[in-house]
N, C-alpha and C positions, 0 to 999 in steps of 0.2 A: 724104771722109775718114771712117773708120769713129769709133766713141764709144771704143773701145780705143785709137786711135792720137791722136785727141784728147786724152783722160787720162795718155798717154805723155807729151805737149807740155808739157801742163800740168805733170806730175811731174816733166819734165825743169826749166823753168823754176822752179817753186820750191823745189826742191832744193839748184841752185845759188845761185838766191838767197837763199835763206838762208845759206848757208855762206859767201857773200859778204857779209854783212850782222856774221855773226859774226868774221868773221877781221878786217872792220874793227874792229868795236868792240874785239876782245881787244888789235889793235896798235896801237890810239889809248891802251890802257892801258898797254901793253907799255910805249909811249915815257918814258909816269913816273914808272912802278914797274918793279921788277926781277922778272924773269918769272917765279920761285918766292914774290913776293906779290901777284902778279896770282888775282883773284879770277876764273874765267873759267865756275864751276858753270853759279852761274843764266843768264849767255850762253849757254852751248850747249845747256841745259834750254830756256829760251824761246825760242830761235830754233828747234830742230829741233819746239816744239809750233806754232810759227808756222809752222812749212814745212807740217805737216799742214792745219791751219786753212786754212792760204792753198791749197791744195791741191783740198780740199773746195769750198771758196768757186771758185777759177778752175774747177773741172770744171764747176759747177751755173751758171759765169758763163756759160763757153763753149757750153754745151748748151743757155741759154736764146736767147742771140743765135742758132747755129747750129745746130738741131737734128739730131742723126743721125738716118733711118731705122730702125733698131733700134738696142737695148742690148744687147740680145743678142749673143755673142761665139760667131764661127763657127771653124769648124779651123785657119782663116789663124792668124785671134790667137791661138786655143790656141800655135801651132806658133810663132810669134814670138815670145810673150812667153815659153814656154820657152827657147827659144833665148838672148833675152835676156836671161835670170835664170844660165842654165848658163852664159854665157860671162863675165859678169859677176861672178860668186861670187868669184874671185879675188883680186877688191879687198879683198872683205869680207875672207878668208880671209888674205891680206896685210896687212890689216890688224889683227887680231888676233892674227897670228904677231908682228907688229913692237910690238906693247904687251906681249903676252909676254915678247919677248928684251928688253926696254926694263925691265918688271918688276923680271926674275930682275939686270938689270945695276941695280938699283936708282936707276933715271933718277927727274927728279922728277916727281908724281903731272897737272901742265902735261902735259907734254910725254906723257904715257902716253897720257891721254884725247883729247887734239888730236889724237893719231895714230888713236884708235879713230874718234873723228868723221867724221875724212879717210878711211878706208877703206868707212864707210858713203856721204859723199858719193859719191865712186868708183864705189861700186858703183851707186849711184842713176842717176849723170849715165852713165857708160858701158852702163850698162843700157841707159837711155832711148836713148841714141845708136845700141846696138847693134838695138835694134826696131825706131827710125823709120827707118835702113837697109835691115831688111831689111824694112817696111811698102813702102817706093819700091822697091827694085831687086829684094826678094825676097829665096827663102832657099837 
């Protein structure tokens, strides 16, 4: 397995774990407060700085237990993680059209950022999905 498609693994599991992490804590709030005084900032602040952190941490974990051959990234992963990123953007892009239309309809400030959040997990986790794909069966 090359250091590219390892750090994939990696991005793809902390990614969602964190967004899994957050959407628990927001809806263990949810359940006692009313979702326009749920506090949800500093959750999605510190979990998306924990997904980085854990991130760092799991690549330097996995590359210490299992070394790659090189770090160096050859045309395969050029051509993957392109592909990954191009076919992926539409989460993102989805998801900032839907905080937009949510804006301009004056939805509350909850529900605008939960949806930008969602469209960056999306694009993270489908990303990662769409390289280690095509790392196995190709492009």
């Amino acid at each position: 397995m090359s250091y590219e498609e390892k750090g994939t693994w990696v991005y793809l599991v902390t990614s969602a774990g964190a967004y899994a992490v957050c959407l628990a804590i927001i809806l263990g709030r949810v359940a006692d407060t009313p979702v326009a005084d749920v506090s949800y900032a500093a959750v999605l602040l510190w979990t998306a700085g924990a997904s980085i952190v854990a991130s760092i941490i799991g690549r330097t974990l996995v590359e210490t237990v299992s070394p790659s051959d090189s770090r160096r990234g050859d045309v395969r992963d050029r051509d993957v993680s392109r592909f990954g990123e191009y076919a992926s953007r539409w989460f993102l892009v989805a998801g900032a059209a839907a905080a937009l239309v949510m804006a301009m309809a004056k939805v509350d400030y909850f529900w605008i950022a939960n949806v930008i959040y969602l469209g960056f997990v999306l694009w993270a986790v489908a990303g990662s999905v769409l390289k280690l794909v095509a790392y196995r069966r190709g492009l």
